[in-house]
Phi, psi and omega in degrees: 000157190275129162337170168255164225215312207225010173307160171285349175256343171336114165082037167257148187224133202224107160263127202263148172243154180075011257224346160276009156203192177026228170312327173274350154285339180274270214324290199328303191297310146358283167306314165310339169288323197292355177104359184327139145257158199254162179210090194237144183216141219186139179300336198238111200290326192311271167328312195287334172305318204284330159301341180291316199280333165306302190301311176318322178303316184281357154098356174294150143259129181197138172278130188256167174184108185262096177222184170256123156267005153278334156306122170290320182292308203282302183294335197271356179274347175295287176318321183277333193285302180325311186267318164275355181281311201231015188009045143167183170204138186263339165235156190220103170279068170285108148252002169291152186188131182280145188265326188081183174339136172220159313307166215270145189279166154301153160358297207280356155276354174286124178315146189290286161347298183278331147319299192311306186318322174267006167265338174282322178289328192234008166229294194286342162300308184271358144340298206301314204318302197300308186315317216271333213246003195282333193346282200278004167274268176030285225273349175258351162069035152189164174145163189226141187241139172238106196265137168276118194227170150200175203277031135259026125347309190224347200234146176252095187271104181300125172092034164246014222285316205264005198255301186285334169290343175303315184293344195267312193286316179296354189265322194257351173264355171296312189297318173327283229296328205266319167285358159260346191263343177304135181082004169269307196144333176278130183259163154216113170237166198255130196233100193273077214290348184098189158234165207230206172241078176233164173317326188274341151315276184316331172285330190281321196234068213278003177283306199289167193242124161273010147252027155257024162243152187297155157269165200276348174284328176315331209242060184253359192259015153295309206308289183325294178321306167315325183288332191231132198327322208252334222276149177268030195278172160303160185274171198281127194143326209274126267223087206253160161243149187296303199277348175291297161333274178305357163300294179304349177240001190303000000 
């Protein structure tokens, strides 16, 4: 199929985290609409080839890389895999994300183990990433980091404790990342997609019926906006919902 030409992502290099299913498979496909070339990675090859083979389909060049981003070793082979396919990248989506236990425990029952683990996937992974890949944003005075966050972030949902506390750090290290970074040209921001109808829903809340949930295509086009280069979106720090989003351009 002929590459796109004339997408809002033309002459982009987008690495997606998470990328084999639910949200990061819509955002991936998304970006490929828009002309993205991709870098998309996820633990599991199976799924994340056949998401490699949409975008291809869709006329994208994109590179697969089946790692953890709870893994430090994983992230920094992400990053180098990343810099020789397309030597940079402007945008960078951490979505990938651990849920932790199901069913989810209170605080004083969460295994120690299982906190860490889930501070390895969704605070400290997209640390390393972001950290591993602003260089060459930098050195080009423009890119955008999308942090996946959501309101057990913000709100303290009893039995959300290793899940919403991840997110809440991820909400505050987005502002960080965005008041030191102000004025290079690179933005960062935190993206609250809502619920949507994916696996890690059905795991968290397996009583709700999906079809009273957005889909994960629905809510992909703050991520497209954030994403390009010409947008007229907020400036960086800011803490957006997806589904609030898709009202207002609706």
């Amino acid at each position: 199929m002929t590459r796109p030409s004339g997408g809002r992502l033309a002459a982009t290099t987008a690495l997606v985290t998470g990328a084999s299913q639910g949200l990061g498979r819509a955002i991936a496909l998304a970006y490929a609409r828009e002309g993205a070339d991709l870098v998309l990675v996820a633990r599991r090859a199976e799924p994340l080839e056949r998401v490699r083979g949409g975008a291809e389909a869709l006329g994208a060049r994109a590179v697969m890389v089946a790692a953890d981003v709870g893994d430090p070793d994983d992230v920094e082979r992400i990053a180098a895999a990343a810099l020789t396919a397309f030597d940079r990248v402007d945008v960078l989506v951490n979505n990938a994300s651990e849920l932790g236990p199901t069913p989810m425990p209170y605080l004083l029952d969460t295994d120690p183990d299982a906190l860490r683990r889930v501070l390895d996937v969704n605070l400290l992974g997209p640390f390393l990433l972001t950290r591993a890949l602003l260089g060459p944003m930098l050195a080009a005075g423009r890119g955008s980091v999308i942090n996946v966050s959501s309101d057990a972030g913000v709100v303290g949902y009893p039995g959300w404790g290793a899940y919403g506390v991840s997110k809440a750090a991820l909400d505050q290290m987005t502002r960080i990342w965005a008041s030191e970074l102000d004025g290079s040209g690179v933005r960062v921001n935190a993206v609250d997609p809502g619920d949507m109808a994916t696996a890690m829903h059905a795991a968290a809340l397996p009583d709700d019926d999906p079809a009273t949930l957005a889909r994960p295509e629905d809510r992909t086009e703050v991520f497209v906006r954030l994403a390009s280069a010409a947008t007229g979106d907020p400036g960086s720090g800011q803490r957006l919902e997806a589904a609030d989003f898709a009202a207002a351009t609706a």
